[in-house]
C-alpha positions as CSV (number, residue, x, y, z in Angstrom):
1,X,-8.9,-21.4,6.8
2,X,-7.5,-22.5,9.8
3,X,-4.5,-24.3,8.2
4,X,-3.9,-20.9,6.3
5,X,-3.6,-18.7,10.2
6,X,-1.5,-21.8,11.5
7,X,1.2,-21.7,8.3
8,X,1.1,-17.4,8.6
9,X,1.8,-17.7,12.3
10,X,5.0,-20.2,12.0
11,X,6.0,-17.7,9.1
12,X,6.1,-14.7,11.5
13,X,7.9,-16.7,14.0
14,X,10.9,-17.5,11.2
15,X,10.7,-13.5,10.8
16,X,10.4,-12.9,14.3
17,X,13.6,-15.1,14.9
18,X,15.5,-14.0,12.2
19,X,14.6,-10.4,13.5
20,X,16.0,-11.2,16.8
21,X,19.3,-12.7,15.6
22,X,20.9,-11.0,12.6
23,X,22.3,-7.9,13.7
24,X,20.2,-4.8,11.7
25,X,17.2,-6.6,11.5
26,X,15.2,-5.4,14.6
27,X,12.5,-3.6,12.5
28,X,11.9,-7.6,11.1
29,X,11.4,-8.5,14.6
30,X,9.0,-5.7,15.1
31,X,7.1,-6.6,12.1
32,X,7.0,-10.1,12.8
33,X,5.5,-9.4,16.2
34,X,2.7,-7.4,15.3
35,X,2.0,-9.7,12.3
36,X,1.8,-12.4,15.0
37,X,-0.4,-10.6,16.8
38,X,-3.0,-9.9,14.2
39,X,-3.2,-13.0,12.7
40,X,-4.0,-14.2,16.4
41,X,-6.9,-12.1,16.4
42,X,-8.0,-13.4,13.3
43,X,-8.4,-16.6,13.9
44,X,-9.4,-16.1,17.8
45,X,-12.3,-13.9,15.7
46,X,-13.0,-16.5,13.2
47,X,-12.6,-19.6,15.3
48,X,-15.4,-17.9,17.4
49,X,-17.9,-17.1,14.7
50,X,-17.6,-20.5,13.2
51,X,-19.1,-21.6,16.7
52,X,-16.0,-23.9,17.9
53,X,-15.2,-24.4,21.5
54,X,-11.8,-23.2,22.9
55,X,-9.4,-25.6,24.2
């Protein structure tokens, strides 16, 4: 599950970057953030239930 949050969150840094750099594609960078964002969350959220420590 883990390795699933990690591969989303390098794929909303590629949109994120591609948002910021190509000129007309700000709304990417705005999605790419708040996808960032969530899938943080989520594994913050699920990283706590399954009882791990943080580092």
């Amino acid at each position: 599950m883990l390795a699933l949050l990690g591969l989303l969150l390098v794929i909303w840094v590629v949109l994120i970057l591609l948002g910021a750099f190509v000129h007309g594609l700000f709304w990417l960078l705005v999605i790419g953030v708040v996808l960032l964002i969530a899938t943080s969350v989520v594994g913050f959220i699920k990283r706590e239930a399954l009882g791990r420590p943080r580092h």
